[in-house]
N, C-alpha and C positions, 0 to 999 in steps of 0.2 A: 503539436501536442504529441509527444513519446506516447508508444504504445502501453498499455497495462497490463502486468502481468497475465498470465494467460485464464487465472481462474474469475475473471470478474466476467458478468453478465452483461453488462452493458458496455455497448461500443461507443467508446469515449469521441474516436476520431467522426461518427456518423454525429453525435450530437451536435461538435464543436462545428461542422459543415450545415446543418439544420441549423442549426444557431444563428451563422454565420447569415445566411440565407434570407432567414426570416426579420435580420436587423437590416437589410437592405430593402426588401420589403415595403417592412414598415416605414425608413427611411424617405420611399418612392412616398405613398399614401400620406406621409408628412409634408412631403413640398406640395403635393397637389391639392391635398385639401387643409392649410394652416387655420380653417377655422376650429377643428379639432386636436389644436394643437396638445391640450392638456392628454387625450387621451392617448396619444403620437407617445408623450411625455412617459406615461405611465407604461405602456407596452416596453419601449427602448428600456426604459429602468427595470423591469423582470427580468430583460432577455441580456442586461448586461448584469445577473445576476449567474447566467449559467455557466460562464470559465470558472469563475470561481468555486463554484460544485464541483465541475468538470478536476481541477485541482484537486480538489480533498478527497476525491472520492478516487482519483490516481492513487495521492499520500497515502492513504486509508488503504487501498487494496495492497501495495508495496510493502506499508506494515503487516500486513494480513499474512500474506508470502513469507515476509520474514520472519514469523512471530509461528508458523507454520514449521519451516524449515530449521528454524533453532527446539521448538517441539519433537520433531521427530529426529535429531539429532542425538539429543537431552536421550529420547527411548534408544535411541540404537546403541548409546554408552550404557547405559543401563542393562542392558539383556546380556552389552560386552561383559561388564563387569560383574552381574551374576553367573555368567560362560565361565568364564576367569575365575570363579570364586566354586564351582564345581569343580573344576579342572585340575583346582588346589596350585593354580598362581600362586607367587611370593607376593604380587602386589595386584591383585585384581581390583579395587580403586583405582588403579592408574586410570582406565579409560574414563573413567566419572570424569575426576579432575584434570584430565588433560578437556573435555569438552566443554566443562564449568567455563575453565580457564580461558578456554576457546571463545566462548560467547562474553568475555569480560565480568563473569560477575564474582569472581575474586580476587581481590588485591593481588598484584603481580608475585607480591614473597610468600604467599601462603601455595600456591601450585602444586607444591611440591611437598608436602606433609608426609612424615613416613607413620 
């Protein structure tokens, strides 16, 4: 399992080991006593529910990061382009829309607007 970002709290790689661990475990406890098998059953089926967390909650933080990083992008064109519009620029928009443009959220032909 790839590392996660650095701001997430939880150590993804200690769980997926803990996990890991505890499905053998119960594994062992399953051959040696089959009269509990249902309950073998239901353990294994929780504990192969946690890659899957472990997943989303990777997805999740990587969005987080990114959705972060294009935030404070977004502000630092912003602060550019009110600098730029004090300064008395010809085009102190530029930095806006060169950032917009950056993160994809306008059609390629419009970028460039005078």
């Amino acid at each position: 399992m790839p590392d996660a970002p650095h701001h997430t709290n939880i150590n993804l790689q200690g769980v997926t080991t803990t996990n890991d661990a505890a499905r053998h475990i119960v594994a062992g406890f399953a051959d040696a006593m089959p009269a509990l098998a249902d309950t073998w059953r239901f353990l294994l089926d929780a504990l192969n529910d946690v890659p899957l967390l472990v997943a989303e909650v990777s997805r999740l933080s990587t969005e987080l990061y990114t959705t972060r990083l294009d935030q404070a992008n977004l502000h630092a064109a912003a602060r550019a382009t009110l600098a730029a519009h004090h300064d008395g620029e010809a085009d102190p928009l530029l930095y806006l829309r060169d950032e917009v443009h950056a993160q994809a959220s306008l059609p390629p032909d419009s970028a460039r607007r005078a």
